[in-house]
C-alpha positions in Angstrom: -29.3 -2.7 -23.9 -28.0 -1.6 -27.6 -24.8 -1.1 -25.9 -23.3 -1.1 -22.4 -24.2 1.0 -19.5 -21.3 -0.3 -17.2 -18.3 1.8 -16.8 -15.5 0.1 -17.8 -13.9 0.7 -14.3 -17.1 -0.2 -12.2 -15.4 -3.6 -11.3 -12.5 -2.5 -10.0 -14.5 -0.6 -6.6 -14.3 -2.4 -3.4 -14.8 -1.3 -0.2 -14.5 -4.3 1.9 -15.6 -2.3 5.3 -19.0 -2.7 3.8 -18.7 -5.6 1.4 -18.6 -7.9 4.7 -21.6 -6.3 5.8 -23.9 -8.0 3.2 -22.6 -11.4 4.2 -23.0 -10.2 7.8 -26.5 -9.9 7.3 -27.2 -12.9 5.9 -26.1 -15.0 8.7 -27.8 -12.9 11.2 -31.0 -13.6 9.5 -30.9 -16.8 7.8 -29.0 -18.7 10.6 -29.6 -16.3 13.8 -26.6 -15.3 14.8 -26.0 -12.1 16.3 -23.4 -10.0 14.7 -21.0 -7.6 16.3 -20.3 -5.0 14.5 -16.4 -4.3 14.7 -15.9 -3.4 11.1 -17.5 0.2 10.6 -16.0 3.4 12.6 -19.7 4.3 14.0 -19.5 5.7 17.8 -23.1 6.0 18.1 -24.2 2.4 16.9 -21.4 0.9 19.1 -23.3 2.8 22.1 -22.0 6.0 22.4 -24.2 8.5 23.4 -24.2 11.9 21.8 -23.8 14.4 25.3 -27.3 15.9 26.1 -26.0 19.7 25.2 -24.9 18.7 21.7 -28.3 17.5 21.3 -30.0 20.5 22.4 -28.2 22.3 20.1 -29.1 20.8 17.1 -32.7 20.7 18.4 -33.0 24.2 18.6 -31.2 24.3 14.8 -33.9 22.5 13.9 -36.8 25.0 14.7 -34.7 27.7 12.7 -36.6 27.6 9.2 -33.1 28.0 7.2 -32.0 24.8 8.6 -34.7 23.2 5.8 -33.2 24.9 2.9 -30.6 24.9 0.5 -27.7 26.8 1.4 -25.1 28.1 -1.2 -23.4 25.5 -2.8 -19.8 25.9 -0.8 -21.8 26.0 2.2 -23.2 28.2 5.0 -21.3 31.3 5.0 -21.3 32.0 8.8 -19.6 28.0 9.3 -17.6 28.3 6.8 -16.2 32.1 8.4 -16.0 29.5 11.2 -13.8 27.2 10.2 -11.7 29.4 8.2 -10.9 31.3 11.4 -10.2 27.9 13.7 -7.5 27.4 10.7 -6.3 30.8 11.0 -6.2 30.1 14.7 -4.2 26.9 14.4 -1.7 28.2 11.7 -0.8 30.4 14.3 0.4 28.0 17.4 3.8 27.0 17.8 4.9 23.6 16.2 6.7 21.6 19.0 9.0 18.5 17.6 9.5 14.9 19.1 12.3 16.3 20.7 10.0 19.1 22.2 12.3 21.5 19.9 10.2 24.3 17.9 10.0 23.2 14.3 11.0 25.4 11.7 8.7 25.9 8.7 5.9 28.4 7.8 2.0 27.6 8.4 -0.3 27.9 5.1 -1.3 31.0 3.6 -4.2 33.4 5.5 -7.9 31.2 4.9 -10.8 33.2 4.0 -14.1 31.4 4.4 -14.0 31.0 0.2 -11.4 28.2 0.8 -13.5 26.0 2.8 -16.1 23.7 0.6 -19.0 21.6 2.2 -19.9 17.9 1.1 -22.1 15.7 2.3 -19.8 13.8 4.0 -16.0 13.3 3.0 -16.5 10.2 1.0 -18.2 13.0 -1.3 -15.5 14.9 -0.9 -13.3 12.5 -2.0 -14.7 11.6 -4.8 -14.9 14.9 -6.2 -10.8 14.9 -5.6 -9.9 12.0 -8.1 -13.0 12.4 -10.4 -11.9 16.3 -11.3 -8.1 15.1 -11.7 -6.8 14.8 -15.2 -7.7 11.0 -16.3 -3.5 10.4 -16.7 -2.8 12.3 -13.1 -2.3 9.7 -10.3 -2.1 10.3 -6.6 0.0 8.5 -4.3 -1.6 7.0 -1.2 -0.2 5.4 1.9 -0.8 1.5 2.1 -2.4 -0.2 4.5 -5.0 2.9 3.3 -8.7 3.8 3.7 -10.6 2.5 1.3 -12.4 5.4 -0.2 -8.8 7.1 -1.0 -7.7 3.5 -2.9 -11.1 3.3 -4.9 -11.6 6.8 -5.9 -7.9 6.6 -7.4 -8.7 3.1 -8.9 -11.3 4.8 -10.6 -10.3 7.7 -11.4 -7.5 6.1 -13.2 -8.5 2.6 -14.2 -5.4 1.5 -12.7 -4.3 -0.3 -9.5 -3.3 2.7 -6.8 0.7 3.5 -6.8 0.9 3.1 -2.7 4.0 3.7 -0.3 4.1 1.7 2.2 3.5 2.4 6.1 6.2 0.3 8.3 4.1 -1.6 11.0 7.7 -2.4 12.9 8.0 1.5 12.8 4.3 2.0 14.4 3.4 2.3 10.9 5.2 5.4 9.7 6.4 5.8 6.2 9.6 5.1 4.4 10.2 8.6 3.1 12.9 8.0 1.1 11.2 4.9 -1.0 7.8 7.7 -0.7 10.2 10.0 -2.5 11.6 7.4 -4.8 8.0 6.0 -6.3 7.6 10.1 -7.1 10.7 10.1 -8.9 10.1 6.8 -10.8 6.4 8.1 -11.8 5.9 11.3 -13.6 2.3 11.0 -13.7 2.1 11.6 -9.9 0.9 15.2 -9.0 -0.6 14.8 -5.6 0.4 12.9 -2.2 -2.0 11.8 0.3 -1.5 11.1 3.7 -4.2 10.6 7.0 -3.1 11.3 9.8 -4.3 9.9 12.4 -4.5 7.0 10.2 -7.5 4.9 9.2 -6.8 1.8 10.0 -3.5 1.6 11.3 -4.4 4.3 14.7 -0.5 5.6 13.6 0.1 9.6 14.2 2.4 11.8 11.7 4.8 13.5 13.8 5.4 17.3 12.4 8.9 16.7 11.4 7.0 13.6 9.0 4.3 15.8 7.3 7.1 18.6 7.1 9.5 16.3 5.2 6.3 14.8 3.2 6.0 18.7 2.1 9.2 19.2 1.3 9.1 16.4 -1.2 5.8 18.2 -2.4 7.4 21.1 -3.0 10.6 20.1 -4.9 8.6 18.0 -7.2 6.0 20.6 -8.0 3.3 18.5 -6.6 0.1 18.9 -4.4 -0.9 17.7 -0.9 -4.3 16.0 0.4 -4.1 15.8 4.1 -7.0 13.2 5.6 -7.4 15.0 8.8 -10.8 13.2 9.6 -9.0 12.0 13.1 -7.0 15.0 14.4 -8.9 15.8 17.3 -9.0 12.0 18.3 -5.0 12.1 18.9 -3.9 10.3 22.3 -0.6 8.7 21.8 2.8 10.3 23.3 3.9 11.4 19.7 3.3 15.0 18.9 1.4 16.3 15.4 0.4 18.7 14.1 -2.3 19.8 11.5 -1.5 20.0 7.4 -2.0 23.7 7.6 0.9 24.6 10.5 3.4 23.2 8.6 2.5 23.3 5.1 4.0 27.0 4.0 3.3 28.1 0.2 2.7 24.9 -1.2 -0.4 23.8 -2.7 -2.6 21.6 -0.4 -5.8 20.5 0.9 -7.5 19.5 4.2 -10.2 17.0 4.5 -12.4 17.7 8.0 -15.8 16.2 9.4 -18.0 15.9 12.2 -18.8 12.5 12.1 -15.8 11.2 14.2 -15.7 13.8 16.3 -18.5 14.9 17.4 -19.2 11.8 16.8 -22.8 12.4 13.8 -22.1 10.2 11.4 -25.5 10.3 10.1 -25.2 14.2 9.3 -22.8 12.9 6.6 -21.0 16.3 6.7 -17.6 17.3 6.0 -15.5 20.1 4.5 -12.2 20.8 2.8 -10.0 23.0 3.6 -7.9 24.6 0.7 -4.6 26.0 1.3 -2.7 28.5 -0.7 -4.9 28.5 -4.3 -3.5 31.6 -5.4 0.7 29.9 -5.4 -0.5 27.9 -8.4 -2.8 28.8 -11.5 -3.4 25.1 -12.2 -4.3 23.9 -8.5 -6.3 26.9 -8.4 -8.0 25.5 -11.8 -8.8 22.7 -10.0 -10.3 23.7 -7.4 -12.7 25.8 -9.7 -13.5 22.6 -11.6 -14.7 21.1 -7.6 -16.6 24.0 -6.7 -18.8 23.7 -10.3 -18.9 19.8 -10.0 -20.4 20.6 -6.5 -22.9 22.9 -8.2 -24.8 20.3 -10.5 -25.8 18.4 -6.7 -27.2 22.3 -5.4 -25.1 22.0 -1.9 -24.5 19.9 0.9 -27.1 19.1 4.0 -27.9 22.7 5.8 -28.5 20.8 9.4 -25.3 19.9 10.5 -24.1 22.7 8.5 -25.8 25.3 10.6 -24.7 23.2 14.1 -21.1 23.5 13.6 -20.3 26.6 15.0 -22.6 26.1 18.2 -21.3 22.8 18.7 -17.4 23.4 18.3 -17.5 26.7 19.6 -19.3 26.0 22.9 -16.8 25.6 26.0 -17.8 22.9 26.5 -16.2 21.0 23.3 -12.5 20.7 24.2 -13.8 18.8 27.7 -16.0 16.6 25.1 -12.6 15.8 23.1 -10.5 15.8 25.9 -12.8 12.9 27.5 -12.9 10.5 24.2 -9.3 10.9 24.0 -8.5 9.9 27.6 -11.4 6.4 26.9 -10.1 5.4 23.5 -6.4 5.2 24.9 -7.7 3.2 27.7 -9.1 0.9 25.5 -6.5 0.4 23.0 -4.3 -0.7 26.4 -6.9 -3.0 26.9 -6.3 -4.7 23.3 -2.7 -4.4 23.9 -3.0 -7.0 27.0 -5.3 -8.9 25.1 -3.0 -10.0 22.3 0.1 -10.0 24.7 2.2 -12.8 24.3 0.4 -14.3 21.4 3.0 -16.3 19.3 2.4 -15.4 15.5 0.6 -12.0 15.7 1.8 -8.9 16.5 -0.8 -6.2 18.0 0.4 -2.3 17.0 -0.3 0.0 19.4 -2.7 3.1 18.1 -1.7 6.6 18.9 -5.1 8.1 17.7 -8.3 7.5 15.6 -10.7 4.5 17.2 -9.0 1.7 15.5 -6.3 -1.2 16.0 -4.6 -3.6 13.8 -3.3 -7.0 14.3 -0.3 -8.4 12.1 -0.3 -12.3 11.2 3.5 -13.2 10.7 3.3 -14.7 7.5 6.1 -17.4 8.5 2.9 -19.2 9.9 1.1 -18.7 7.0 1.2 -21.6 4.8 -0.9 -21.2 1.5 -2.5 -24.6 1.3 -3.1 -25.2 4.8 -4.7 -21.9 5.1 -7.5 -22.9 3.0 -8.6 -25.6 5.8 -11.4 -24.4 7.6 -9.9 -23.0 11.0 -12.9 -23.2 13.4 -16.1 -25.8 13.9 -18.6 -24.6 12.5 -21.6 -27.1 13.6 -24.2 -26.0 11.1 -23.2 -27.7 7.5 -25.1 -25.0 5.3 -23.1 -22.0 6.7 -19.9 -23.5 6.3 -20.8 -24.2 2.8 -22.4 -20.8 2.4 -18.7 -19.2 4.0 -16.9 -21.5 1.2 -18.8 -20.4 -1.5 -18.2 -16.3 -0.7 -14.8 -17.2 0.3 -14.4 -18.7 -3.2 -15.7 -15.7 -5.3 -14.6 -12.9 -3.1 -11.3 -11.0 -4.3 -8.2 -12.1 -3.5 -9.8 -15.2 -2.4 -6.8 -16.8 -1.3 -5.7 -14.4 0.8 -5.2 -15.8 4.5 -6.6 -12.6 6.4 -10.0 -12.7 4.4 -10.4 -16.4 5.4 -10.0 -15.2 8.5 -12.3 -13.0 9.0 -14.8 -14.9 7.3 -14.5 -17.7 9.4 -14.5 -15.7 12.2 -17.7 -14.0 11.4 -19.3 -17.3 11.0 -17.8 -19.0 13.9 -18.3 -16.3 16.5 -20.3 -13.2 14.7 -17.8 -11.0 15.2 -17.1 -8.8 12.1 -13.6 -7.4 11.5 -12.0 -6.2 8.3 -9.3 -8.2 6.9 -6.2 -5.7 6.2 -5.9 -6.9 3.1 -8.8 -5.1 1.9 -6.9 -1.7 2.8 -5.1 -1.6 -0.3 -1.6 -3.2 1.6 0.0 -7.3 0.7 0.4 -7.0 4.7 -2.0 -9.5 6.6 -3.7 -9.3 9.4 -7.0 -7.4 10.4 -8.3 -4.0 12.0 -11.1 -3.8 14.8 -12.5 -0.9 16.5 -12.1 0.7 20.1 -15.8 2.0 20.4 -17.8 -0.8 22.4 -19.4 0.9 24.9 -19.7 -1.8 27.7 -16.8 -2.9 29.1 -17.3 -6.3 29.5 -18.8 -7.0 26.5 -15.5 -4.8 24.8 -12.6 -6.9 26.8 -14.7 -10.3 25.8 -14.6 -9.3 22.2 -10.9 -8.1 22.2 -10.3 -12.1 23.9 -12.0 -13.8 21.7 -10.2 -12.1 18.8 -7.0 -12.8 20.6 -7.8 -16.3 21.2 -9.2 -17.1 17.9 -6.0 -15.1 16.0 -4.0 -17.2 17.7 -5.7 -20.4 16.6 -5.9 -19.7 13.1 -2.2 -19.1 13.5 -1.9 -22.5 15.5 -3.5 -24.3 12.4 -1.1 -23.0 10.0 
């Protein structure tokens, strides 16, 4: 090439939900062993089946002949009028506290179906968020945090992300005076982010939380990005409550989908919900300059788009939701007796989302004897072939990737190493979606026992 073609920041994006994947496949095919998949948040290829009604529903989408063309760039009018009035619906209930006390505090302006904008799917969405920000504007992000959040901003900015951490000894919730503190010390914050129910720590924001995260918003003339991907997968004891109960005047923004939920992950579908444009000339600038960058792709996938008000507006839904909720929290018991007792790890107990993490206490972590290969491996060409990723991966050294490495190759079970969520914590993060029993309390065992080894041989 006469000149480069890379963008200068193209190095910096890693997603290591999916990196691991690649090496996944390779030892499935090149030594035959099978992998299970405990590293990507997909319901239906961990066995769930989508209920027979939802199904007919988007059959029947399917013979409608708009449901193969474009649609207007925001999205479908009639689900967007949807959505807009489940938000003007929520806005409207009561906010209880942890102390079942009504909290004070105002819900988000009146939504019109203009404020709700249609991606295909919120990694989309996301991106559209940090690439239309002003190059010097940072967000702040929670750490451990989703990927997608930590490489959009890595991008966007060319810069490591500026991250408050999430206490795991306080079930993961934030420190909000040191959140307050990093705003303080960094001008070039104008937006917070916050998920809730987090990705991948399972933790729930209780109301008084995301009200005291606002306030902070507000006093420093800042914006809010709620990550609300999980909120309908809420089964802890602690209470929430949605972004747009609690938010009042201040400047703020939604993310939704379907593909949790429902769950369709395929559709790749999801929305954001835009609260109170017309407080603040600049937000409202921005959001313009998201609308026209969503112009140049036409619009998002009409399919899905077209099934959401059937689907989530059938009676049948809050039984659907109602009945996830109720399995996921009797499977995350089900890790929590697994990784009882186990000297050297500490197992945090999800309130909501499909995921759990496991701590290592890094007083058994010592540097050079981490770098020992934990587990037999029998075959000498895929422990060299483990060696050699291990050696060029990032963060190489970092005892959590070894980890799960080793464990992929040792037992083909594929976790995600915590590190790769944008946190110096380590440990790892499973799912709660196996379908068959047995098969789910074998794989939470094994992860158990094997933890505890690689803890042992530190």
């Amino acid at each position: 090439m006469r000149r480069s073609i890379v963008h200068p920041h193209a190095g910096k994006i890693h997603y290591e939900i999916r990196d691991i994947v690649a090496v996944a496949k390779t030892i499935e095919s090149r030594w035959h062993i099978p992998i299970i998949w405990e590293n990507i948040g997909d319901p239906v290829k961990k066995g769930e089946s989508v209920p027979e009604w939802i199904r007919s529903i988007v059959a029947e989408k399917t013979r409608e002949n708009c449901s193969y063309a474009y649609s207007e760039t925001e999205g479908i009018g009639e689900s967007r009028e949807f959505i807009a009035a489940q938000v003007n619906q929520r806005r409207n209930q009561v906010v209880q506290g942890t102390n079942g006390n009504t909290l004070p505090g105002a819900p988000c302006s009146h939504l019109e179906q203009e404020d709700i904008i249609f991606f295909n799917g919120l990694g989309d969405a996301i991106g559209k968020l940090y690439q239309l920000l002003d190059p010097a504007s940072r967000i702040l992000i929670p750490s451990p945090c989703y990927p997608a959040h930590a490489g959009a901003e890595t991008f966007h900015s060319g810069k490591p992300p500026i991250t408050y951490p999430l206490d795991p000894l306080r079930n993961w919730e934030p420190d909000l005076n040191q959140l307050e503190q990093l705003v303080e010390m960094n001008p070039d914050i104008v937006g917070i982010v916050y998920i809730n129910p987090g990705n991948p720590t399972g933790t729930v924001y209780t109301p008084e939380t995301i009200s005291h995260i606002v306030e902070i918003v507000r006093r420093h003339g800042l914006f809010i990005i709620a990550d609300e991907t999980y909120l309908n997968i809420h089964f802890g004891p602690s209470p929430t409550a949605s972004l747009a109960q609690v938010i009042g005047d201040v400047p703020g923004i939604a993310l939704r989908s379907i593909s949790k939920e429902i769950p369709w992950p395929g559709a790749r579908c999801g929305w954001i919900e835009v609260y109170n444009k017309a407080t603040n000339r600049e937000f409202a600038l921005y959001i313009e300059g998201i609308a026209a960058a969503k112009r140049l792709e036409v619009c998002a996938t009409s399919l899905p788009q077209l099934c959401i008000p059937a689907i989530m507006g059938n009676p049948q839904y809050s039984a659907h939701l109602e009945k996830r909720k109720a399995q996921f929290a009797q499977r995350a018991q089900e890790a929590r007796e697994a990784f009882r007792g186990k000297e050297g790890l500490t197992f945090i107990m999800p309130e909501g989302a499909f995921y759990a993490t496991v701590l290592f206490d890094t007083d058994f972590l010592a540097e050079e004897r981490s770098k020992k290969r934990p587990f037999s491996i029998e075959t000498a060409s895929l422990a060299s072939y483990i060696e050699s990723i291990i050696e060029h991966a990032t963060h190489p050294s970092a005892p959590d990737k070894r980890f799960a490495y080793w464990l992929l190759a040792s037992t083909g079970i594929c976790v995600v190493p915590l590190s790769g969520f944008a946190t110096e914590f380590q440990g790892f993060r499973f799912t709660l979606l196996e379908q068959d029993d047995r098969k789910r309390q074998a794989i939470f065992a094994t992860l158990a026992e094997r933890a505890q080894r690689y803890m042992e041989e530190n």
